[in-house]
DSSP file (Angstrom, degrees, kcal/mol; ACC not computed):
  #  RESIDUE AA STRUCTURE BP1 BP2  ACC     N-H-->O    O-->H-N    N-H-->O    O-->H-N    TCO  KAPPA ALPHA  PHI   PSI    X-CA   Y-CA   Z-CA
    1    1 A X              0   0    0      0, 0.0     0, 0.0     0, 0.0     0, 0.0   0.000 360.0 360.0 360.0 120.0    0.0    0.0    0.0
    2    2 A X        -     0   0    0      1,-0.1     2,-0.2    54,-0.0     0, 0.0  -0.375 360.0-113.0 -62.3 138.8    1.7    3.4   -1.0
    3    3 A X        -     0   0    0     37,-0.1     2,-0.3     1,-0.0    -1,-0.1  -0.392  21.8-110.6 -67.2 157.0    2.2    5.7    1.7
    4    4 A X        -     0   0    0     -2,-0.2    36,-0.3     1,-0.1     2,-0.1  -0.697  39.0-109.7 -97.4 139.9    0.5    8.8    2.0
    5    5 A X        -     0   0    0     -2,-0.3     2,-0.3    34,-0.1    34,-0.2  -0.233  43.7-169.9-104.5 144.7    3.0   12.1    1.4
    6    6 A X  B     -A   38   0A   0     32,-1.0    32,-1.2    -2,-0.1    -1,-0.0  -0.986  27.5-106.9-146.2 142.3    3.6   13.9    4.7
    7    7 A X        -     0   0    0     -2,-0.3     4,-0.2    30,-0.3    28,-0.2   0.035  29.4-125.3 -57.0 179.0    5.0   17.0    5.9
    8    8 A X  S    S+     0   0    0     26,-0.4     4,-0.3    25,-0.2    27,-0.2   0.449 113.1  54.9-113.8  -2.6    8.6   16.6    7.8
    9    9 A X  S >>>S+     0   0    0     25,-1.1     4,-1.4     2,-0.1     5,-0.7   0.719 110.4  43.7 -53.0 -58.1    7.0   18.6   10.9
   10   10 A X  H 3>5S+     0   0    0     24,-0.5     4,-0.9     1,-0.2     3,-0.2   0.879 113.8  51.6 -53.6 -31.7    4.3   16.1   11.0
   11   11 A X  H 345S+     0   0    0     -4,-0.2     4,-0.3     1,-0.2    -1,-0.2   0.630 113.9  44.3 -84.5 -31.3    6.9   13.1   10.5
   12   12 A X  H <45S+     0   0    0     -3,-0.7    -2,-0.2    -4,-0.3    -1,-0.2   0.457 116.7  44.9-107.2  18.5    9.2   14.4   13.5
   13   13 A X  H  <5S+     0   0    0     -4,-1.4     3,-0.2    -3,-0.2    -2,-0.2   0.590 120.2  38.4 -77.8 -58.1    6.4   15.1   15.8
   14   14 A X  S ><<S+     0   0    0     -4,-0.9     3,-1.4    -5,-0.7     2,-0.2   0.282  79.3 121.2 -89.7   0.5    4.9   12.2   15.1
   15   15 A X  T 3  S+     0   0    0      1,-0.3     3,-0.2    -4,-0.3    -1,-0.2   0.326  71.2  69.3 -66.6  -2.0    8.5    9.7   14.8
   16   16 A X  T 3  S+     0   0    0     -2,-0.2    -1,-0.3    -3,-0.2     4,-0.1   0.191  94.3  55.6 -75.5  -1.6    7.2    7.3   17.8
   17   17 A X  S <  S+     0   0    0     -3,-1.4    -2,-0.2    -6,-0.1    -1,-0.1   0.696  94.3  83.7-116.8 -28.1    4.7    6.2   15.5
   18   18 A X  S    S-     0   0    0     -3,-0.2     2,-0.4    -7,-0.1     3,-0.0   0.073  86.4-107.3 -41.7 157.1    7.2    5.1   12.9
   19   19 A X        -     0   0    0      1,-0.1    49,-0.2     4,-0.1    22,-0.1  -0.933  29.5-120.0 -85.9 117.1    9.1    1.5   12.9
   20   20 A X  S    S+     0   0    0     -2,-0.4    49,-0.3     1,-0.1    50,-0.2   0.816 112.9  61.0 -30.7 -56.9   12.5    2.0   13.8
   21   21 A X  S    S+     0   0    0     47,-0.1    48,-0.3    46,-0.1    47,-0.1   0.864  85.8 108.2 -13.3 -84.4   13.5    0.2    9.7
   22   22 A X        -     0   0    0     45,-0.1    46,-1.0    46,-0.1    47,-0.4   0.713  59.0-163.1 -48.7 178.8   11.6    3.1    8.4
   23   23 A X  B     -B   67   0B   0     44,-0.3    18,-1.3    45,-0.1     2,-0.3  -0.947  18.3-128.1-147.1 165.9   13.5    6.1    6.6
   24   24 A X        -     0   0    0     42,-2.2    42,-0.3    -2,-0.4    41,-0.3  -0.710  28.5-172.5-114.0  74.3   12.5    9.6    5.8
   25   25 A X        +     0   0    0     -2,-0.3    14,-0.6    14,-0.3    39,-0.3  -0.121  19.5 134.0 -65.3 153.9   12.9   10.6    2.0
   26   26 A X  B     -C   63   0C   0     37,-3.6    37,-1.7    12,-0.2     2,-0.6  -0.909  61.3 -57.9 170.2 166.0   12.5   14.0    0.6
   27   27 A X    >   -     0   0    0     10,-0.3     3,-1.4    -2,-0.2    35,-0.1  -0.523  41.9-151.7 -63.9 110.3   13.9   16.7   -1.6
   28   28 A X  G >  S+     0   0    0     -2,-0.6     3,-0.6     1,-0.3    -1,-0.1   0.696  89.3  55.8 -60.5 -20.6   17.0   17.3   -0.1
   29   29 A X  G 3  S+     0   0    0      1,-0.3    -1,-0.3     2,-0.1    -2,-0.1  -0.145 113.5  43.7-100.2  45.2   17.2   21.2   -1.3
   30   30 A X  G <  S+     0   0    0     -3,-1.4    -1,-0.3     6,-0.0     3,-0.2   0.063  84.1  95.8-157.5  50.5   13.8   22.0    0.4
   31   31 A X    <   +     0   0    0     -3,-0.6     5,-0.1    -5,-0.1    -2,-0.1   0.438  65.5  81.0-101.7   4.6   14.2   20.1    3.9
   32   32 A X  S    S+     0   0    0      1,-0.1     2,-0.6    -4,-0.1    -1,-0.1   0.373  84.8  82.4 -46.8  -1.1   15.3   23.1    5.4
   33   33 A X  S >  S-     0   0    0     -3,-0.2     3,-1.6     1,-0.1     2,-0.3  -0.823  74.4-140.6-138.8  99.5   11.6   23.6    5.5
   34   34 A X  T 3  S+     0   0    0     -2,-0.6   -25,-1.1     1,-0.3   -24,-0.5   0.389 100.3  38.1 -12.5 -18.5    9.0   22.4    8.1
   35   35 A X  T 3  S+     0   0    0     -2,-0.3     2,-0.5   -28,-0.2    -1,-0.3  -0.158  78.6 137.3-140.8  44.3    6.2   21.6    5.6
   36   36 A X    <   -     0   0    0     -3,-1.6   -27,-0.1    -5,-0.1   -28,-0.1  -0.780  63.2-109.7 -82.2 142.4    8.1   20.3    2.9
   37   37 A X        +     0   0    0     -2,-0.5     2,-0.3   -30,-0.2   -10,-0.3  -0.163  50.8 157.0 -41.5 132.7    6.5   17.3    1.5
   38   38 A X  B     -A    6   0A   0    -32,-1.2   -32,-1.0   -12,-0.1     2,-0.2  -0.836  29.2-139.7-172.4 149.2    8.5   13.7    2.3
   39   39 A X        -     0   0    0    -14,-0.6     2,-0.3    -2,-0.3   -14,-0.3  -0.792  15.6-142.8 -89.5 143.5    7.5    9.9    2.5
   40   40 A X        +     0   0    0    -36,-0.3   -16,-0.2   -16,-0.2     2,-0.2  -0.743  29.9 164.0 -84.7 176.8    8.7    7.3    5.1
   41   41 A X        -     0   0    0    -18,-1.3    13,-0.1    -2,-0.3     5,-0.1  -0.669  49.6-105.8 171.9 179.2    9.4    4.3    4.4
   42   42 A X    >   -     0   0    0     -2,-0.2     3,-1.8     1,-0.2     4,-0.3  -0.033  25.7-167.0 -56.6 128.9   10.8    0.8    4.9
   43   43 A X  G >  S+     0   0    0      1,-0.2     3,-0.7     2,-0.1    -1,-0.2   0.994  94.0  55.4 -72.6 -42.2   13.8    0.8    2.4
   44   44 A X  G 3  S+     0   0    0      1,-0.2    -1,-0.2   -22,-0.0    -2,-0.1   0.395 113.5  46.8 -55.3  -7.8   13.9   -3.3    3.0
   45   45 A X  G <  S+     0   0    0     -3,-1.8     2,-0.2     2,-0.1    -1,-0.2   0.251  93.2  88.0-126.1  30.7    9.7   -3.3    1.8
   46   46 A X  S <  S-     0   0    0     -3,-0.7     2,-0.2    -4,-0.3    -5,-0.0  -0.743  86.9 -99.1-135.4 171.9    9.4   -1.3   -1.2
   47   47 A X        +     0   0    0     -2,-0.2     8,-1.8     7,-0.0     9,-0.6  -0.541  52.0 169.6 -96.2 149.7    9.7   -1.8   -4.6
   48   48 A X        -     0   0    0      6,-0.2     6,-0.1    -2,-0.2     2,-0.1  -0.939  15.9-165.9-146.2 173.0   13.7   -0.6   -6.0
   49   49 A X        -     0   0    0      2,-1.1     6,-0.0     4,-0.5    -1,-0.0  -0.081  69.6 -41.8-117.5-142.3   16.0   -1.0   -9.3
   50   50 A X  S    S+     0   0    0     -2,-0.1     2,-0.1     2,-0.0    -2,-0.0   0.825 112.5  85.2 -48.2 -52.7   19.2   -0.4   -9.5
   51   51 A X  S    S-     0   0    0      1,-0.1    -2,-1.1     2,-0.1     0, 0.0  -0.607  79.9-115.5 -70.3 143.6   19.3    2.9   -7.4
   52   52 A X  S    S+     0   0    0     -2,-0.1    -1,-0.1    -4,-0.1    11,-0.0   0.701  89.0  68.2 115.9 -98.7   19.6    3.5   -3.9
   53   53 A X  S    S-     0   0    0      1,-0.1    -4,-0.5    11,-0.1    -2,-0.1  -0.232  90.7 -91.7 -57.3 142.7   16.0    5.1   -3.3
   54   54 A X     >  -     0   0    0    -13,-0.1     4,-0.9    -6,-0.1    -6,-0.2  -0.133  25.3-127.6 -34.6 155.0   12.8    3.7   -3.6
   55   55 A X  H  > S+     0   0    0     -8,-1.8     4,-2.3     2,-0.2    -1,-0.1   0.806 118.6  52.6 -76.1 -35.2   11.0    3.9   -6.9
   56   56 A X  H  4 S+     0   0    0     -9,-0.6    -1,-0.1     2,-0.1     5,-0.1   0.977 114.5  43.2 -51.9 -40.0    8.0    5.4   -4.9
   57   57 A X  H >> S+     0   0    0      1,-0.2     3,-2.0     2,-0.2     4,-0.5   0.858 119.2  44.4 -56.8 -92.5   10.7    8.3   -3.1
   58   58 A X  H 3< S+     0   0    0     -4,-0.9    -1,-0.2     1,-0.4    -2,-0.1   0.479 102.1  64.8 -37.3 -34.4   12.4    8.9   -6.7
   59   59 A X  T 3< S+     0   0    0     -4,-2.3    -1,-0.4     1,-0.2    -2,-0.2   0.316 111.6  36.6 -73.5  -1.4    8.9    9.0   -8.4
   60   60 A X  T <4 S-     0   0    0     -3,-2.0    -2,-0.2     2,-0.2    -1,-0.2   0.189 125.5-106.0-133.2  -7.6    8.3   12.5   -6.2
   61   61 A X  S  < S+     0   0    0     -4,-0.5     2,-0.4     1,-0.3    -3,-0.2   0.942  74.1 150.2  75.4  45.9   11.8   13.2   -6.7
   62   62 A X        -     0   0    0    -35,-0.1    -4,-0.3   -36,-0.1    -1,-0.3  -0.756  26.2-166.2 -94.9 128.0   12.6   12.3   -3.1
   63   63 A X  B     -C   26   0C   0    -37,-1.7   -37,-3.6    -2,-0.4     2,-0.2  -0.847  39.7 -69.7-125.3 174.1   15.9   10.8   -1.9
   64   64 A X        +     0   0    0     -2,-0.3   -39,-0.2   -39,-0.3     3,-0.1  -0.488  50.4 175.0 -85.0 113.4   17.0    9.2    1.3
   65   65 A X        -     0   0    0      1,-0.4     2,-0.3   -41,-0.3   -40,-0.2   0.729  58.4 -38.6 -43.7 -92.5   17.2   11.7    4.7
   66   66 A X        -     0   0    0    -42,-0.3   -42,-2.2     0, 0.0     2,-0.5  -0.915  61.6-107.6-167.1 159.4   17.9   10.2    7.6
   67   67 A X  B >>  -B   23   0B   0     -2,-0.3     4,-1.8   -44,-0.3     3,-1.0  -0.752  31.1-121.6-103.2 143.0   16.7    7.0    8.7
   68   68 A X  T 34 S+     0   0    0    -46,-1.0     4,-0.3    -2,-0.5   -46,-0.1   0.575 115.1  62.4 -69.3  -3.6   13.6    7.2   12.0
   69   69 A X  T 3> S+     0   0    0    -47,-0.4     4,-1.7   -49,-0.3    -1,-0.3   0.756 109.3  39.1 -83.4 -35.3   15.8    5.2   14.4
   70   70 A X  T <4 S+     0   0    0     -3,-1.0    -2,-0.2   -50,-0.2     5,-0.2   0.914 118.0  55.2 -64.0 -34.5   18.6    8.5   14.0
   71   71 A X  T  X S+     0   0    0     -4,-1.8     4,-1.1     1,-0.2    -1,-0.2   0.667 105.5  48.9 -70.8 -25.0   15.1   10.7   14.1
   72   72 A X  H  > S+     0   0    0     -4,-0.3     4,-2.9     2,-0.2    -1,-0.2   0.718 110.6  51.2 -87.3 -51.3   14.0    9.0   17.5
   73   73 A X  H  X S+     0   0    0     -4,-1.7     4,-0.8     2,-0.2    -2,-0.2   0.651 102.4  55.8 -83.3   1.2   17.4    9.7   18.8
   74   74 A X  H  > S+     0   0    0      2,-0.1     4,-3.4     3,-0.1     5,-0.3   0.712 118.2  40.4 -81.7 -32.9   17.3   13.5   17.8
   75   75 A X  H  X S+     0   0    0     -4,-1.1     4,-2.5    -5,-0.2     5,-0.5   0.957 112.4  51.2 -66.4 -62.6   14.1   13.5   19.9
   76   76 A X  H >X S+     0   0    0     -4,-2.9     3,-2.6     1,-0.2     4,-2.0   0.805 108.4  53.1 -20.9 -89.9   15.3   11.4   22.6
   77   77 A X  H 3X S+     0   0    0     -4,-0.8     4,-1.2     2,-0.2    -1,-0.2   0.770 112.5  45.9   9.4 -78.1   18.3   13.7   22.8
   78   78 A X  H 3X S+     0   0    0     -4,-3.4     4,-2.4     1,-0.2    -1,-0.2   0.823 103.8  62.6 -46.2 -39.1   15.9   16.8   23.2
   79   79 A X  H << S+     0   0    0     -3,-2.6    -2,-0.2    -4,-2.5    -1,-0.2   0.881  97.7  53.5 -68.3 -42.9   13.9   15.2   25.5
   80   80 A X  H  < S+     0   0    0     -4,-2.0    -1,-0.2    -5,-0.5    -2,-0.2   0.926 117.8  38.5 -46.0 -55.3   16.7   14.9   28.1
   81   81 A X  H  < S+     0   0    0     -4,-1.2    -2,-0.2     2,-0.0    -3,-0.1   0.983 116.6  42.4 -71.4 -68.2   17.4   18.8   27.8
   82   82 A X     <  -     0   0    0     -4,-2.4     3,-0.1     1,-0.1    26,-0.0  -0.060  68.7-142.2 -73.5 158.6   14.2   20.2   27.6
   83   83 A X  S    S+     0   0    0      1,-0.2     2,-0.3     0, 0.0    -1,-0.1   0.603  94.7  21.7 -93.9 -21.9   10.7   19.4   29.6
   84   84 A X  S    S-     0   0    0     -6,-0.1     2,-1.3     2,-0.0    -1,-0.2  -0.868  87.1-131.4-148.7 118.5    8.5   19.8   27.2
   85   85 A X        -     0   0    0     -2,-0.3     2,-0.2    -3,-0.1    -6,-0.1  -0.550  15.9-157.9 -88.2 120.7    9.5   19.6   23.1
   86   86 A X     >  -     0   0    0     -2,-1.3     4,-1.4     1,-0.1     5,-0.1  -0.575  26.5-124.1 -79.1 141.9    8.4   22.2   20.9
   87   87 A X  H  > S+     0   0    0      1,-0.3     4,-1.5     2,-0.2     5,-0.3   0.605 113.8  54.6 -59.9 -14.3    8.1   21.5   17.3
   88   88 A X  H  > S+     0   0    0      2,-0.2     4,-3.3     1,-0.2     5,-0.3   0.911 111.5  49.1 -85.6 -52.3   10.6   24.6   16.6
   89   89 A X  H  > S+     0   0    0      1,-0.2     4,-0.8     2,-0.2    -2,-0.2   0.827 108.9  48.0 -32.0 -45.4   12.9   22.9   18.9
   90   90 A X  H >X S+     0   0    0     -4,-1.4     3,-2.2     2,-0.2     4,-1.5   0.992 111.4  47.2 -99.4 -55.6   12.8   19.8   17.4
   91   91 A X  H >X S+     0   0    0     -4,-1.5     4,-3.8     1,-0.3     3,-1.0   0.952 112.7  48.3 -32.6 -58.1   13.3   20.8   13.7
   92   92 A X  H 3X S+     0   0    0     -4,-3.3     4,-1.2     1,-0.3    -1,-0.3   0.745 109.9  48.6 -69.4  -5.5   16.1   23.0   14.3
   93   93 A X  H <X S+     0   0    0     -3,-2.2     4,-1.7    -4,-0.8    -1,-0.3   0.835 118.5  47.8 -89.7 -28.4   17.8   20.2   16.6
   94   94 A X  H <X S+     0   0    0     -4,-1.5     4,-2.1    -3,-1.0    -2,-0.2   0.822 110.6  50.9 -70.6 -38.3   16.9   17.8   13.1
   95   95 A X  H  X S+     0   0    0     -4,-3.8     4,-2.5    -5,-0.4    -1,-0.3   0.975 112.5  43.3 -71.2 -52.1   18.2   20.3   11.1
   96   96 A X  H  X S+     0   0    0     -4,-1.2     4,-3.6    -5,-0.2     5,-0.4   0.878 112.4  55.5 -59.9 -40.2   21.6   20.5   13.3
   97   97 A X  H  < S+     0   0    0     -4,-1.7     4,-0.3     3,-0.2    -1,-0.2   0.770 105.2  52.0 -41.8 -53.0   21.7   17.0   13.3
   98   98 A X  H  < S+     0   0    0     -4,-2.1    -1,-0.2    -5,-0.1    -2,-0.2   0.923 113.9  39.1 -23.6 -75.0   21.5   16.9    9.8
   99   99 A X  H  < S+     0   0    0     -4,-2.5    -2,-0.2    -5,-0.2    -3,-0.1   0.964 129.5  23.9 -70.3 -63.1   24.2   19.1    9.1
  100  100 A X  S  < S-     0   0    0     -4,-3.6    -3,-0.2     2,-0.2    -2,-0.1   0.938  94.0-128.4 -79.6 -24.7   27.0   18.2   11.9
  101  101 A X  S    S+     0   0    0      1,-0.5     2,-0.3    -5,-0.4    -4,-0.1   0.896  76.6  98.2  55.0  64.0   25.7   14.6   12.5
  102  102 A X  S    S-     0   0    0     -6,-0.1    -1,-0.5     0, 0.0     2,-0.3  -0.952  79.4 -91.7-168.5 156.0   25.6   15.4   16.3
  103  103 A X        -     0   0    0     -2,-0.3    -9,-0.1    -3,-0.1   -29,-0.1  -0.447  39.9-114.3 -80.3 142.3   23.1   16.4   18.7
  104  104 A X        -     0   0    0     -2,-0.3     2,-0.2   -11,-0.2    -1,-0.1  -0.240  21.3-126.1 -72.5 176.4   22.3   19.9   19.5
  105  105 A X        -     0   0    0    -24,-0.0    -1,-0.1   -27,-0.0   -27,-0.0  -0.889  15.8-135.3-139.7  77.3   22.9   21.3   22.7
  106  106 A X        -     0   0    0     -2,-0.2     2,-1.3     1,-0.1    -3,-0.0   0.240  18.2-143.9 -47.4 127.3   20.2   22.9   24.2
  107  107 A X    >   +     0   0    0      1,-0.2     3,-0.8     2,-0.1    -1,-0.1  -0.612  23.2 171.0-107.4 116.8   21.2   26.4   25.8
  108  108 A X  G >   +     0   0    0     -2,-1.3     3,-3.1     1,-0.2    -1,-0.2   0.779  53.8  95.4-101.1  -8.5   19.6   27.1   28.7
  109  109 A X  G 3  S+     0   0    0      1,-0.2    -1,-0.2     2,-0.1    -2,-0.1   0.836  84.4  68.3 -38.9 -14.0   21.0   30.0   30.0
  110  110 A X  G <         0   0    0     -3,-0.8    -1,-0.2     1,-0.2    -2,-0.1   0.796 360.0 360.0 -39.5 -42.2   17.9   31.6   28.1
  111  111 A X    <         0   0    0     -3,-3.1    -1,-0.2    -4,-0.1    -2,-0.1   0.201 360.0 360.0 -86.9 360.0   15.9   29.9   30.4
């Protein structure tokens, strides 16, 4: 059954609901942005060729993200600093994560 196209706020909000397997594809030049479009799914239950991606990702012009076991551990992560996570929070720690391939660092001296 194809999956249904999803925001990447709604997908890290929601990442407890996911199967650790699953992966989060999307246009890599527009995941800087909370309501960008993106599929998960299982990379091991979907249909592939030669390439890499799913045919379903590649067919929305989607590639391969991060996987929702890494996505679970940017929340985890957050959840340790913070009491309660806010969706700005948790992008921009996905986003850092992303980039340096390390967990943010909450600053609380804000606080």
């Amino acid at each position: 059954m194809p999956e249904k196209l999803k925001t990447i706020s709604e997908v890290l909000l929601h990442q407890s609901e996911y199967k650790w397997s699953d992966a989060l594809y999307a246009d890599r030049h527009n995941v800087a942005n909370p309501s960008s479009t993106c599929l998960v799914l299982d990379p091991d239950s979907v249909e592939t060729d030669d390439e890499e991606d799913p045919l379903e990702a590649r067919a929305h012009g989607f590639e391969y993200i991060l996987s929702i076991q890494d996505i679970q551990s940017v929340y985890a992560n957050l959840k340790q600093q913070v009491s309660t996570v806010q969706a700005e929070q948790l992008f921009a720690a996905f986003l850092y994560y992303l980039e340096k391939d390390a967990f943010i660092v909450v600053d609380r001296s804000a606080d």
